[in-house]
C-alpha positions in Angstrom: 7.2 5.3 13.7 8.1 3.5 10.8 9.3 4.7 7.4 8.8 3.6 3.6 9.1 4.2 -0.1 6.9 3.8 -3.0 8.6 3.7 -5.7 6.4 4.9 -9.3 5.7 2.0 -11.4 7.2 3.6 -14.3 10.9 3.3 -13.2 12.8 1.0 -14.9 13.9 -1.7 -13.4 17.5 -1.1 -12.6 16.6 2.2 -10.8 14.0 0.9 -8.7 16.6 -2.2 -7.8 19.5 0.5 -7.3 17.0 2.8 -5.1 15.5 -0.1 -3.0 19.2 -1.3 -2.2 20.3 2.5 -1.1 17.1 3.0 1.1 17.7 -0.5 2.9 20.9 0.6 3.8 19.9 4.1 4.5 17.5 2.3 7.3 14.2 2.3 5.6 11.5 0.2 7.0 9.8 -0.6 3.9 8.5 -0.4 -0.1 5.3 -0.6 -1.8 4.3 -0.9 -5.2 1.5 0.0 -6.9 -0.9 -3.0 -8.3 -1.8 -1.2 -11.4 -1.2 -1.6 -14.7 -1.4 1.9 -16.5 -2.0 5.1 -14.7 -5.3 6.6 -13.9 -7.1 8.8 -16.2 -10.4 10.9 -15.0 -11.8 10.1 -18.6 -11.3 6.4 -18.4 -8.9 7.0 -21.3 -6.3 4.1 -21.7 -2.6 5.6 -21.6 0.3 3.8 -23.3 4.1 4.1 -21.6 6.3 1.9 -19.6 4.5 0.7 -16.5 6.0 -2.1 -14.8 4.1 -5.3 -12.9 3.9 -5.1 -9.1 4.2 -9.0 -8.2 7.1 -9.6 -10.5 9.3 -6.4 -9.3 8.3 -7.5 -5.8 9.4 -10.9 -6.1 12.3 -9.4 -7.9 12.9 -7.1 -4.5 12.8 -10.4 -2.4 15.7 -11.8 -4.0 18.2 -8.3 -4.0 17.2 -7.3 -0.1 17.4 -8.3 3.1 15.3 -6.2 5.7 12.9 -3.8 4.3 8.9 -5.2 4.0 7.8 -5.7 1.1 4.4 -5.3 0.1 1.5 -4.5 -2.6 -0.4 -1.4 -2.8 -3.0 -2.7 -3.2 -4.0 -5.7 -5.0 -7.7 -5.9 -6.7 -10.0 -8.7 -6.1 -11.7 -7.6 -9.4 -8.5 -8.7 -11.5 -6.5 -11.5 -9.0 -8.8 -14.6 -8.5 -7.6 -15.1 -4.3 -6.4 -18.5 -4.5 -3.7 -17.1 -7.5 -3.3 -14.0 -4.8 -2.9 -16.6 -1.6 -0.3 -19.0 -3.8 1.8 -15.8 -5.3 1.8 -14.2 -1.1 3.1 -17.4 0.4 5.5 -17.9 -2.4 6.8 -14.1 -2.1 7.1 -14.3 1.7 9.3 -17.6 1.3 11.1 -15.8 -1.2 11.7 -12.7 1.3 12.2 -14.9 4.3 9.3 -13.5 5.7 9.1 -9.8 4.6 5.9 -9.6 2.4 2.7 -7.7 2.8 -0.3 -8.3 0.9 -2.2 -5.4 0.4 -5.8 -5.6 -0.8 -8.7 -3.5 -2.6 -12.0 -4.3 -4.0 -10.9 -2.3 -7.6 -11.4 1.0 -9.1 -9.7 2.2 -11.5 -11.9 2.5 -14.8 -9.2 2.8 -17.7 -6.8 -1.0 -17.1 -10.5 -2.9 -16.4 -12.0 -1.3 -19.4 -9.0 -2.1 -21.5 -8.4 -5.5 -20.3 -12.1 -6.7 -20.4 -12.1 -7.0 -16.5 -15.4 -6.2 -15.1 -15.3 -3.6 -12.3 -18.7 -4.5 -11.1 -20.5 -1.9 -9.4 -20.2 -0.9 -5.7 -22.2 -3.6 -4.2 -20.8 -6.4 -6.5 -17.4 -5.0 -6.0 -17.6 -5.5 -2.4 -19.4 -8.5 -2.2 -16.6 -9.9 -4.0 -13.9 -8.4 -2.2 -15.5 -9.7 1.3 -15.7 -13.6 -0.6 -11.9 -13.1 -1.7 -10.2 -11.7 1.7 -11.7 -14.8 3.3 -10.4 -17.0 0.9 -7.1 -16.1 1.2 -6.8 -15.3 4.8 -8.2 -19.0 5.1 -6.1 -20.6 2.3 -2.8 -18.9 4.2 -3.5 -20.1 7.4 -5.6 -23.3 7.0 -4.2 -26.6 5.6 -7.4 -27.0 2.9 -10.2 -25.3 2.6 -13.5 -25.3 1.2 -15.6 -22.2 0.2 -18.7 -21.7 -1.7 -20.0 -18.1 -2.7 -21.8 -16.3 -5.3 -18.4 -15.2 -6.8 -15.7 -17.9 -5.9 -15.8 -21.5 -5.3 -13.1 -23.3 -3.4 -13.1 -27.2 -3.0 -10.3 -28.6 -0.5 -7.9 -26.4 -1.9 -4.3 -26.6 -0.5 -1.7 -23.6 -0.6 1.7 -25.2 0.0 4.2 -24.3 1.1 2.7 -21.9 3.7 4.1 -18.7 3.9 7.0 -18.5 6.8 5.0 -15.2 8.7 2.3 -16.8 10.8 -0.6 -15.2 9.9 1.3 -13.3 6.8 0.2 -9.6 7.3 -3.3 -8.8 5.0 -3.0 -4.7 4.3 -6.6 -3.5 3.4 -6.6 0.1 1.3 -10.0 1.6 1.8 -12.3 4.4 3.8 -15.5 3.4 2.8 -17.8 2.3 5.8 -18.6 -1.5 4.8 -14.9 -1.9 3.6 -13.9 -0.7 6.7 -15.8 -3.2 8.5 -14.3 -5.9 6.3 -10.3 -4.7 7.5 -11.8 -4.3 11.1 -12.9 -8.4 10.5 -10.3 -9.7 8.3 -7.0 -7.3 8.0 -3.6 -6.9 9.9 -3.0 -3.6 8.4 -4.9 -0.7 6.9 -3.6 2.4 4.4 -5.3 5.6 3.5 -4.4 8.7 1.5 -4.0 12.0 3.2 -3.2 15.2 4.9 -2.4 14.5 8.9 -5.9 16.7 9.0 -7.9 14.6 6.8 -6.6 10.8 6.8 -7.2 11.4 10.5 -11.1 11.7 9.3 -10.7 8.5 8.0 -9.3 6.6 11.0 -11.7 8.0 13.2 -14.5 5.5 11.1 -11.8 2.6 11.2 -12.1 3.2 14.7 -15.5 3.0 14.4 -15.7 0.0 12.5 -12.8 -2.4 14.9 -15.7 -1.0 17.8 -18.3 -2.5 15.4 -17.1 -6.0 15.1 -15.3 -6.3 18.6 -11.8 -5.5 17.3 -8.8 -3.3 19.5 -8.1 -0.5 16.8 -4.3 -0.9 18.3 -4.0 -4.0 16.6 -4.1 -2.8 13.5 -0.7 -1.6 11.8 -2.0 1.9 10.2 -0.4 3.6 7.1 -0.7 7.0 5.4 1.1 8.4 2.3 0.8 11.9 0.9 2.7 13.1 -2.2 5.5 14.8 -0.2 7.3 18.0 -1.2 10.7 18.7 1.1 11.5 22.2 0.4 14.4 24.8 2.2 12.1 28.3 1.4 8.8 28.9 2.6 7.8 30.8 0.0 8.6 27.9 -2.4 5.9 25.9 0.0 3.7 28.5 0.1 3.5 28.4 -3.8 3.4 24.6 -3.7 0.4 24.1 -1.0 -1.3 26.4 -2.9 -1.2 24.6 -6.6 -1.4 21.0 -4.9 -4.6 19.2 -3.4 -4.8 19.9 0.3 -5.9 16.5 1.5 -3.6 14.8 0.0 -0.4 16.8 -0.1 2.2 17.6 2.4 4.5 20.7 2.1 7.7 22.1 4.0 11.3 22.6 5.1 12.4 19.9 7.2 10.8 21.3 10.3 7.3 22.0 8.7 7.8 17.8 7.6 8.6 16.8 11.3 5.6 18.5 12.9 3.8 17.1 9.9 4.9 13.2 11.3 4.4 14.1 14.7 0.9 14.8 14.0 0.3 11.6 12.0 2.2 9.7 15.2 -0.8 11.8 17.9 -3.9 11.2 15.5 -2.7 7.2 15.6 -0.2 5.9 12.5 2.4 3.7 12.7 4.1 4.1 9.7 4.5 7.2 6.6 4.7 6.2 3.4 6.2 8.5 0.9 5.5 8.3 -2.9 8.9 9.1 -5.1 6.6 10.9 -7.2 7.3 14.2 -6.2 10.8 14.1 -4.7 12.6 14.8 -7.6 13.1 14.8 -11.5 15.9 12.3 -11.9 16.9 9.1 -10.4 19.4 11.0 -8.0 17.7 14.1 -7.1 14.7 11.6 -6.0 17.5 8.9 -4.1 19.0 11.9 -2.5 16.1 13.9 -1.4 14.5 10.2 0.4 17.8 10.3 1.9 18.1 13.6 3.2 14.2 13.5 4.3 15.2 9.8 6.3 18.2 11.5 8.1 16.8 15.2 8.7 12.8 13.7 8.9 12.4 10.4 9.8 15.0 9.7 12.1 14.0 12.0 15.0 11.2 9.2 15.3 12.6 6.2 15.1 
């Protein structure tokens, strides 16, 4: 199994530099950042506050690390036109020498497209688009020019140089819906849900599904999962947590409770836990040691 961070887009800079450095050396496997520009809102509502630019602090990343993946959780084809997303990739996985991930969505978050003017499209269009754009850049990263025409994006002999040093630069698809499946099953290298062991393994049964679909070996694709994690040394302190928290997408427990929780996400079929800093503490050392005790006391049994 592998192991990684995502660090919350409202750190500052310094303490997501300061983090990412400790967790490399700790033995991390990874770190994602969110592609967002604000957080969500269930109104739509816009929200003001510090909220830092995934491609920039990734890029930024690349040049202060060595070892860890680096990657984008996830991009939206609504906002990124894909030849910008295939140049910034190949540029960001030269920068890394060869550690990025480009994680992909179709778009949904209401407040940042209604703010900036960015149409969301609805579900259809959204997906139409998406399926034109992952195209386009798997094409653009691999091929020396190519030429696309669609009812969302044109491409006309379009180059992407230099090409990025990973051959083919891993394409992460975030999704569970059945047509987006299908899309990761055609196009992706890598696929990340939300969720419980219990209920992201829902989810992976309709990847599997879809690969079977298109002719695709579910093995070959790299599977994720994050959940907001709470370590805790009292049961009763879990007990109170699993009960204010959302089931499906929350995981709860002392350090054994957190192992058997892993071990089931390694039998239903992940590869790699992902674990948000959003929960892990309320200051920047109670949330660098607590992914450092979880790595020693969690993680490393299963490496």
């Amino acid at each position: 199994m592998k192991f990684s961070v995502w660090p919350n887009s409202s750190r500052p800079w310094d303490e997501v530099r300061l983090l990412v450095t400790q967790l490399e050396r700790q033995g991390w496997d990874g770190i994602w950042y969110a592609d967002h520009y604000m957080p969500n809102t269930e109104d739509g509502a816009t929200v003001g506050g510090d909220f830092h630019e995934c491609f920039t602090v990734l890029t930024a990343l690349a040049a202060v690390t060595e070892k860890v993946r680096l990657g984008s959780l996830v991009a939206p084809t609504t906002v990124h036109h894909p030849a910008v997303l295939a140049n910034r990739a190949a540029s960001i996985d030269c920068v890394s020498g060869g550690r990025f991930v480009l994680g992909l969505g179709a778009g949904w978050q209401v407040n940042e497209h209604r703010a900036y003017g960015i149409e969301l499209f609805g579900a259809k269009d959204r997906v139409d688009r998406f399926e034109e754009a992952i195209e386009v850049i798997v094409r653009m990263l691999s091929e020396e020019r190519i030429t696309f025409t669609g009812r969302h994006f044109s491409i006309s002999d379009a180059p992407c140089e230099p090409k990025p040093i990973q051959s083919p630069l891993p394409i992460l698809v975030g999704t569970g819906g059945p047509r987006m499946l299908r899309l990761t099953a055609r196009w992706a290298n890598e696929w990340n849900t939300w969720g419980s062991p219990e209920s992201a393994a829902v989810v992976l049964k309709k990847l599997e599904q879809a690969c079977e679909s298109v002719g695709r070996d579910p093995s070959s694709i790299h599977k994720t999962v994050q959940a907001l994690v709470f370590l805790v040394d009292e049961e009763e302190k879990g007990s109170e947590l699993r009960a204010a928290m959302p089931a499906d997408r929350t995981v709860v427990g002392t350090v054994a409770q957190l192992q058997d929780v892993v071990s089931r996400y390694r039998e239903v079929g992940f590869d790699e836990v992902c674990v948000p800093d959003f929960t892990v503490g309320a200051t920047p050392k109670e949330r660098a040691d607590t992914l450092a005790r979880y790595f020693d006391e969690v993680a490393t049994p299963f490496r």
